[in-house]
PLY file of the C-alpha trace (Angstrom):
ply
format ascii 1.0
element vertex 398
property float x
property float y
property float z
element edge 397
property int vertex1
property int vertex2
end_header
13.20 14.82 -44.72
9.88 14.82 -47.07
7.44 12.34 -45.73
8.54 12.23 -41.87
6.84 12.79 -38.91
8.51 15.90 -36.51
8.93 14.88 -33.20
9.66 17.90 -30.61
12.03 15.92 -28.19
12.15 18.79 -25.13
15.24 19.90 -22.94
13.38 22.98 -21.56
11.52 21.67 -19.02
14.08 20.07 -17.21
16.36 23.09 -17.03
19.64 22.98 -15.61
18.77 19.00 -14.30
20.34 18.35 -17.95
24.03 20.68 -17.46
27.16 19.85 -16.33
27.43 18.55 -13.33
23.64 18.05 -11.96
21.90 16.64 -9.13
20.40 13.30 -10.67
20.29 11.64 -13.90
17.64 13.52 -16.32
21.05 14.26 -18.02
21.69 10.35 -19.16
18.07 10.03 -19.47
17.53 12.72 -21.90
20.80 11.40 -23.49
19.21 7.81 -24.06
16.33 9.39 -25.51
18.40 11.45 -28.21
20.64 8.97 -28.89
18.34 5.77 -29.78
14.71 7.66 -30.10
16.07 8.63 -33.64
17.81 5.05 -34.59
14.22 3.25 -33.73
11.47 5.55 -35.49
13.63 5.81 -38.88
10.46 7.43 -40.41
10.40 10.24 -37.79
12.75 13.45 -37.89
13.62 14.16 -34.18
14.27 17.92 -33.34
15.97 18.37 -29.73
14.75 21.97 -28.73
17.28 23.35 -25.98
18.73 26.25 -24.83
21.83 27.87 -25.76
23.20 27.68 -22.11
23.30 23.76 -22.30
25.90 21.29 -22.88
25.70 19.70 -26.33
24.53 16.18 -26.16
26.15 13.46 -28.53
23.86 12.84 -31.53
23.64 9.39 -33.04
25.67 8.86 -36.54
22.54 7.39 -37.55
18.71 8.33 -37.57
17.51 11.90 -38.21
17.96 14.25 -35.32
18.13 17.83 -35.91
19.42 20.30 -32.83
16.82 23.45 -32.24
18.65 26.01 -30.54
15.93 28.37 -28.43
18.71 31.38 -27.46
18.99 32.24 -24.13
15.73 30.85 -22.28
15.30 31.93 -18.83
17.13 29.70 -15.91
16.01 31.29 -13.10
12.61 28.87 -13.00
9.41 30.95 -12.71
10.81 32.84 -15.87
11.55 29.70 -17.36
7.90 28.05 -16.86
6.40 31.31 -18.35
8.62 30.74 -21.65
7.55 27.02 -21.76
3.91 27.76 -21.42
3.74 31.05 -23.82
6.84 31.13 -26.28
7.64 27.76 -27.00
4.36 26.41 -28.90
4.79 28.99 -31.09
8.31 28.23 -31.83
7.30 24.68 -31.80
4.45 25.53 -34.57
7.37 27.45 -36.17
9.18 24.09 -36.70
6.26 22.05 -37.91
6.37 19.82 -34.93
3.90 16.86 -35.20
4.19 15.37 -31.41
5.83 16.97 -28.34
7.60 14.69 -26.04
7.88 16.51 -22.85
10.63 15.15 -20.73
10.46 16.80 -17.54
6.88 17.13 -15.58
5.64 19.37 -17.87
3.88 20.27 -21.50
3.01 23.56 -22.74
-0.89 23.52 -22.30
-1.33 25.46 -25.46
0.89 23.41 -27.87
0.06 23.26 -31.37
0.30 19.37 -31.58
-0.62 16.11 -29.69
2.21 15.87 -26.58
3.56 12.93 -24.40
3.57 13.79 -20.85
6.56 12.11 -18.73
6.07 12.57 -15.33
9.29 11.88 -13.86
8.45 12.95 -10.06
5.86 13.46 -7.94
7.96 14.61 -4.89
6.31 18.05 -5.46
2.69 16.11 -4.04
4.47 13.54 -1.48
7.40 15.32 -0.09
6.49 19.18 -0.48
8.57 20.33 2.13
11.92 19.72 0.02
10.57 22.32 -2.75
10.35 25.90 -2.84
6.91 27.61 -2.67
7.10 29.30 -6.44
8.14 25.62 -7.82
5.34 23.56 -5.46
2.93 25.98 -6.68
3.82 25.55 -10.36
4.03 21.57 -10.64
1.33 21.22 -8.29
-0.44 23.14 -11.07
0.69 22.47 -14.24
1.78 18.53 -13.89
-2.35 17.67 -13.49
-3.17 20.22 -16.08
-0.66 19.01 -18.70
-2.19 15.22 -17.81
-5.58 16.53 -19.04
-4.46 17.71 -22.10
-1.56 15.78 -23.01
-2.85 12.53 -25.80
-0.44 10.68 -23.59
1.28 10.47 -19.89
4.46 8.14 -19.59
5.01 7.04 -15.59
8.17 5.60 -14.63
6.77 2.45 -12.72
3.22 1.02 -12.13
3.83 2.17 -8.21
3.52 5.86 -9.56
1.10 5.29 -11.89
-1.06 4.30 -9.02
-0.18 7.13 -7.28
-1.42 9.43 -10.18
-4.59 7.34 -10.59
-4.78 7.87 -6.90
-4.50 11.50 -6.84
-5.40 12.80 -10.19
-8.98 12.78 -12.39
-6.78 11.35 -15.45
-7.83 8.48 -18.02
-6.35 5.38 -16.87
-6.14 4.45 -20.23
-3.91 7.24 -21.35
-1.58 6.50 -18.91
2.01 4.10 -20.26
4.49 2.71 -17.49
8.08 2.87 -19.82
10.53 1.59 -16.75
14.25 3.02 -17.26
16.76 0.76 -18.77
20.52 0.54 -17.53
22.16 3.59 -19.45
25.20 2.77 -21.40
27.14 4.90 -18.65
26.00 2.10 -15.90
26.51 -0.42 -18.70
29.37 -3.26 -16.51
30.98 -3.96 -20.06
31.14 0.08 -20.42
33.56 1.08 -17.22
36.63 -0.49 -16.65
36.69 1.61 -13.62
39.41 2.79 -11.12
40.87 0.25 -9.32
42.06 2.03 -6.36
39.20 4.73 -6.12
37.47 2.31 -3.28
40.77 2.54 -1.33
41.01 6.01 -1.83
37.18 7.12 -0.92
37.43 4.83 2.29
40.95 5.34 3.48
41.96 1.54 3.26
40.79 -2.14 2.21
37.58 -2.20 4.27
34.13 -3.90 3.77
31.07 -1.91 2.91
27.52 -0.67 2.27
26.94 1.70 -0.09
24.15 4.06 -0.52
24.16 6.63 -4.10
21.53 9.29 -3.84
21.67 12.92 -3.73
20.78 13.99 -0.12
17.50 14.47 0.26
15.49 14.16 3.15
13.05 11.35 2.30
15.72 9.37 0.89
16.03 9.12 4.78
19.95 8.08 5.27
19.21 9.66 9.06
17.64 5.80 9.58
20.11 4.22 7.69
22.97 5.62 9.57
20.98 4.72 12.67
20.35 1.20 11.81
24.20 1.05 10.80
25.01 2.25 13.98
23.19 -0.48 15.67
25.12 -3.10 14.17
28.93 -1.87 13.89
30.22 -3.66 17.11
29.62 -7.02 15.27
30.35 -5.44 11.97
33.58 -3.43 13.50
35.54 -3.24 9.97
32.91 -2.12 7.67
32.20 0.91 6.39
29.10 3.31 5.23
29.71 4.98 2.09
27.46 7.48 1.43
27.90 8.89 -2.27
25.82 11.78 -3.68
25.50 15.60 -3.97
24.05 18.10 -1.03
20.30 19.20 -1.78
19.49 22.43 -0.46
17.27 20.82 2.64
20.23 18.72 3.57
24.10 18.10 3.40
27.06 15.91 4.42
27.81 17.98 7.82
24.07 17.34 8.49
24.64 13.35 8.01
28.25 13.53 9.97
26.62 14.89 12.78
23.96 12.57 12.79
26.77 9.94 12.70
28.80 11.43 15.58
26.15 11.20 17.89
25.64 8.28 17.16
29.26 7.25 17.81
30.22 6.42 14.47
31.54 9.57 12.52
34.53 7.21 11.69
32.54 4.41 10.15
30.30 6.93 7.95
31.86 7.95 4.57
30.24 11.19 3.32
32.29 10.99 -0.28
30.05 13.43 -1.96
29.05 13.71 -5.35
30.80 10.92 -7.70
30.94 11.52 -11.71
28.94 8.80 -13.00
31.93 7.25 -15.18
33.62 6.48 -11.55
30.72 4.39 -9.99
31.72 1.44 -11.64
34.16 0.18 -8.97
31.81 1.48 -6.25
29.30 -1.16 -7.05
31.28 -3.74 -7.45
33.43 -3.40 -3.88
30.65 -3.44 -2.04
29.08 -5.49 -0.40
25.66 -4.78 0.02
23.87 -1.47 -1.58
21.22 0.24 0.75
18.79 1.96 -0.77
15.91 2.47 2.60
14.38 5.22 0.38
10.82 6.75 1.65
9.49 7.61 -1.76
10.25 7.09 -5.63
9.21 7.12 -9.13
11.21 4.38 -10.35
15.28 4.13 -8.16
17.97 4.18 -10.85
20.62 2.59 -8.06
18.67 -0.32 -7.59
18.66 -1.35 -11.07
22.03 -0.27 -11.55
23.50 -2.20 -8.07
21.55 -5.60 -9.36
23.39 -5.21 -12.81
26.46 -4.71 -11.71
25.93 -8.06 -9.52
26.01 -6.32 -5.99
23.39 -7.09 -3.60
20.60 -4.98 -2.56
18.59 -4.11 0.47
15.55 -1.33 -0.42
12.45 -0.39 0.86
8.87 -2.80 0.68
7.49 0.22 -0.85
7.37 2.82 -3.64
8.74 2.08 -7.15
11.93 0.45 -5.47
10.30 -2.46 -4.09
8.65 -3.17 -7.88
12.32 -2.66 -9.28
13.86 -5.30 -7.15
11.27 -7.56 -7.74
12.02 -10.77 -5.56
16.09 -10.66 -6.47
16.18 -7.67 -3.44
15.81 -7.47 0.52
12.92 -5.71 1.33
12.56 -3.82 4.34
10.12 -1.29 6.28
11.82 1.78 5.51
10.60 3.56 8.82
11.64 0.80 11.01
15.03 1.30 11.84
14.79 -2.20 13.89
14.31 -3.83 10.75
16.52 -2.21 8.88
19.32 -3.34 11.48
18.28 -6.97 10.95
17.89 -7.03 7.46
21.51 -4.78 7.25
23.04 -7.39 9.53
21.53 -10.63 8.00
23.40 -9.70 4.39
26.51 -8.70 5.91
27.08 -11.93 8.31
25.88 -14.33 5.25
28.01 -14.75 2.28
25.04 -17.50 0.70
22.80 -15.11 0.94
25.11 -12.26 -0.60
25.88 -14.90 -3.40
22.05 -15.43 -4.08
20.99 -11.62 -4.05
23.45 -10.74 -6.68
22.74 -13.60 -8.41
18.82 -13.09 -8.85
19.83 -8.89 -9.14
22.14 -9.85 -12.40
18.69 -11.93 -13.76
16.47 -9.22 -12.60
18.60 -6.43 -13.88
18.65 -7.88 -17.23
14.38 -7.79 -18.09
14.77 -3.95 -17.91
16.53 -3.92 -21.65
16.89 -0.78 -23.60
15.47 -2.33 -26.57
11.77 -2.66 -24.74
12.07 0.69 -23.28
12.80 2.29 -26.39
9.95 0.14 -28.34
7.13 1.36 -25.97
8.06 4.83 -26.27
8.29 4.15 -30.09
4.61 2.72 -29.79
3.31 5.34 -27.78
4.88 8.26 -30.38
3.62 6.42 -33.45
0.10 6.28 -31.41
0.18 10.41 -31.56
1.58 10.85 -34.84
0.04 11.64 -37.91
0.64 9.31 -41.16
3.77 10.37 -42.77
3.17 12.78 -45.37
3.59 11.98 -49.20
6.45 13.94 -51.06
4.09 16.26 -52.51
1.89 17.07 -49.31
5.07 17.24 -47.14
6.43 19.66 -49.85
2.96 21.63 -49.41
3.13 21.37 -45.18
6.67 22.97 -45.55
5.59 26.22 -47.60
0 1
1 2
2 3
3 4
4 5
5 6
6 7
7 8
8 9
9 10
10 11
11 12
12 13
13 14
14 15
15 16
16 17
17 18
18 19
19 20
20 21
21 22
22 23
23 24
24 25
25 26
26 27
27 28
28 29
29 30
30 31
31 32
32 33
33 34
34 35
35 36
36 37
37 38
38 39
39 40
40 41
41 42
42 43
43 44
44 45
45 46
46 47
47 48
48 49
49 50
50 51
51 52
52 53
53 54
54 55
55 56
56 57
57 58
58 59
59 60
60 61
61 62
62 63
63 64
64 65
65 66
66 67
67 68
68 69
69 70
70 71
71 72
72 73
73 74
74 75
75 76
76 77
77 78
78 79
79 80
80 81
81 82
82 83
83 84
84 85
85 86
86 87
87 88
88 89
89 90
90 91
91 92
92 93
93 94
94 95
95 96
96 97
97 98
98 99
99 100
100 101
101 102
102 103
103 104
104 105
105 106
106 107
107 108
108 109
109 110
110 111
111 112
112 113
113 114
114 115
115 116
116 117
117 118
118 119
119 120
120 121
121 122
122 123
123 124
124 125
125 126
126 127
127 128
128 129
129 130
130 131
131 132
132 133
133 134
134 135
135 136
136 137
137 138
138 139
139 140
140 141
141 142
142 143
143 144
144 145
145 146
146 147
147 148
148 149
149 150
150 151
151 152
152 153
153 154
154 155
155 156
156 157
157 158
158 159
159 160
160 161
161 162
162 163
163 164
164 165
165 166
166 167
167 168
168 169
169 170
170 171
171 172
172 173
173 174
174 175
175 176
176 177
177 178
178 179
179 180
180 181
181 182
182 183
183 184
184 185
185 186
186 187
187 188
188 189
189 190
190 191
191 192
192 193
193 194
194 195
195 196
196 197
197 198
198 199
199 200
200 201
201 202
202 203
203 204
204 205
205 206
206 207
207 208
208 209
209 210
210 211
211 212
212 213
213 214
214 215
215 216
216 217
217 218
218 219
219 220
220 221
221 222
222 223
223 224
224 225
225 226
226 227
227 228
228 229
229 230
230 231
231 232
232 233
233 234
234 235
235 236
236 237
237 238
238 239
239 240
240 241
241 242
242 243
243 244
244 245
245 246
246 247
247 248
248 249
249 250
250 251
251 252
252 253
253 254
254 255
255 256
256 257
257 258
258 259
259 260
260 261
261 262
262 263
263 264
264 265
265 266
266 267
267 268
268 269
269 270
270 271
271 272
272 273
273 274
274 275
275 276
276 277
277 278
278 279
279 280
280 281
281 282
282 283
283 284
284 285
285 286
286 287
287 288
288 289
289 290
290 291
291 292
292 293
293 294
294 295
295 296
296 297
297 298
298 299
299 300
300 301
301 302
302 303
303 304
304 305
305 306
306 307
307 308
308 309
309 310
310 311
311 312
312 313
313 314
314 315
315 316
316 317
317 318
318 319
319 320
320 321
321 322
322 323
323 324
324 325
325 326
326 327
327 328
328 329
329 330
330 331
331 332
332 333
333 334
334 335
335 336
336 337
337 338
338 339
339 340
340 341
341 342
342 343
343 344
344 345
345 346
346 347
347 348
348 349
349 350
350 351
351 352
352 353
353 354
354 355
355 356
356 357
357 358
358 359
359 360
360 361
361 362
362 363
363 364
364 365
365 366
366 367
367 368
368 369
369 370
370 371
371 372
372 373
373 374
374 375
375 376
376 377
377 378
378 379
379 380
380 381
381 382
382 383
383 384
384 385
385 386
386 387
387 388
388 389
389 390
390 391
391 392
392 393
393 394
394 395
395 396
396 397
């Protein structure tokens, strides 16, 4: 290890977001990061500081990666902010780190070593109403403090990094836009998939939209199942299948009760959450994926629909619209009149269906792992001290 550079890859900040079973994908993200950070900065020596609590991630046969393990850090998340701000830079100074790559919202202030900032929501400013007061009042906090001190503040999509130039005193020029890449779990090549699990979420062969998002409100599926509604008596087969865990500010009996009053608690399929090695034959069955969201940093489904050829309808703004690009319908995601149309115009065109998932598999394909990882590459190598010589490494490690 003489000579390398320590990079402090972090799965504290995002707490439980990375276990078993979470709301989300920081889990996969974080998993890109450990797997193919190490394989494209051979001179750097990555160490992944988690907790005890968390399931192991699968470490690359190649590169340098070393696992920290921090004990038992706090879950409960007030206790867990006060360990991140005031224990971990020393245990980060402990292990020599040379650049901290903070992976969820938040840096330690006080850190003993240049840090990369990834700001992976900003719900916290835009939607407060879906967070608690004790975690509002932290991010609210900490996220613009950490982008003042941080050497460097990685945004998911130039839509949010306007947002934080909007809101924020921050240097533009600190401030990288690394978009996601399809994860090797949403890879098409990767799942085979389950042949009958359409059949068996739906009840039967039928046609369908399909919408994957936990349930919160401003990914507003109240409009969406309002639009569908609007548009089942010409539509009378299909289906809405609405994939994705409860939040704690809504649910699935929430959404089937919007649906039955409505009229259409048959057509609406609540299926809950689905384990990501499953969504496979979601995406490809359907025929059109909805995505009306109100707000996001970048909207993982859209990339993932438009690789997996299936069209896509999404919102004219946020991140989504810059996702989709021109291979996407965009809609006004507070007009449920135009979502009707534009829900209606896919289904009762088969051209047009042909021609979004055409232009979606082209889009789908400029958002490569290999750039994503380069830029963050780029930006580490920016913070990083030369590596050391033998002999001064040997000296830095006494």
């Amino acid at each position: 290890m003489f000579g390398k550079v320590i990079l402090g890859l972090d799965n504290i900040s995002p707490g439980e977001s990375t276990g078993a079973g979470c709301i989300g994908g920081m889990r996969t993200y974080l998993q890109d990061l450990v797997t193919h950070l190490p394989l494209v900065l051979p001179d750097v020596h990555v160490k992944l500081f988690t907790p005890n609590w968390s399931p192991a991630f699968n470490l690359p046969a190649g590169g340098s990666i070393e696992v920290v393990d921090c004990g038992n850090v706090p879950t409960w998340r007030p206790a867990r902010a006060w360990y991140e701000q005031t224990t971990l830079p020393g245990l980060m100074r402990h292990h020599k780190v040379d650049v901290w790559l903070g992976t969820n919202n938040t840096v330690p202030l006080r850190a003993p070593c240049p840090t990369i900032q990834i700001v992976q929501s900003l719900q916290y400013f835009t939607h407060p109403d879906v967070y608690s007061f004790a975690r509002r009042a932290y991010l609210t906090t900490f996220v613009p403090l950490g982008m003042r001190t941080a050497g460097a503040v990685i945004q998911l999509s130039e839509a949010s990094r306007q947002e934080v130039l909007k809101r924020f005193r921050v240097d533009p020029a600190k401030i990288r836009v690394i978009h996601h890449c399809l994860h090797d779990v949403f890879q098409p090549g990767h799942q085979p998939g389950d042949a009958d699990l359409v059949r068996r979420i739906l009840g039967g062969d039928f046609p369908y939209i399909f919408y994957l998002s936990a349930i919160y409100p401003y990914k507003n599926h109240a409009r969406l199942i309002e639009a569908f509604a609007r548009i089942h008596h010409d539509f009378p087969d299909h289906r809405l299948l609405i994939a994705g865990a409860d939040s704690p500010e809504l649910g699935r009996d929430a959404l089937a009760a919007i649906a039955a009053r409505f009229g259409i608690a048959s057509k609406v399929v609540l299926a809950g959450r689905i384990p990501q090695e499953a969504v496979a034959p979601l995406y490809r069955g359907a025929q059109l994926m909805a995505m009306p969201t109100l707000d996001e940093t970048f909207g993982l489904p859209v990339l993932e629909a438009m690789a997996f050829g299936c069209p896509v309808l999404t919102s004219n703004i946020s991140a989504v619209a810059e996702v989709a690009g021109d291979a996407g319908l965009l809609v006004d995601p507070f007009s449920v009149d135009a979502m009707a149309a534009a829900l209606a115009s896919v289904l009762g065109s088969e051209p047009l269906r042909r021609d979004l998932a055409a232009r979606g598999l082209a889009r789908a394909a400029q958002f490569s792992r290999a750039n994503m990882m380069a830029k963050f590459a780029d930006v580490i190598r920016s913070l990083a001290p030369p590596p050391a010589s033998p002999a001064n490494a040997s000296r830095r490690q006494s």
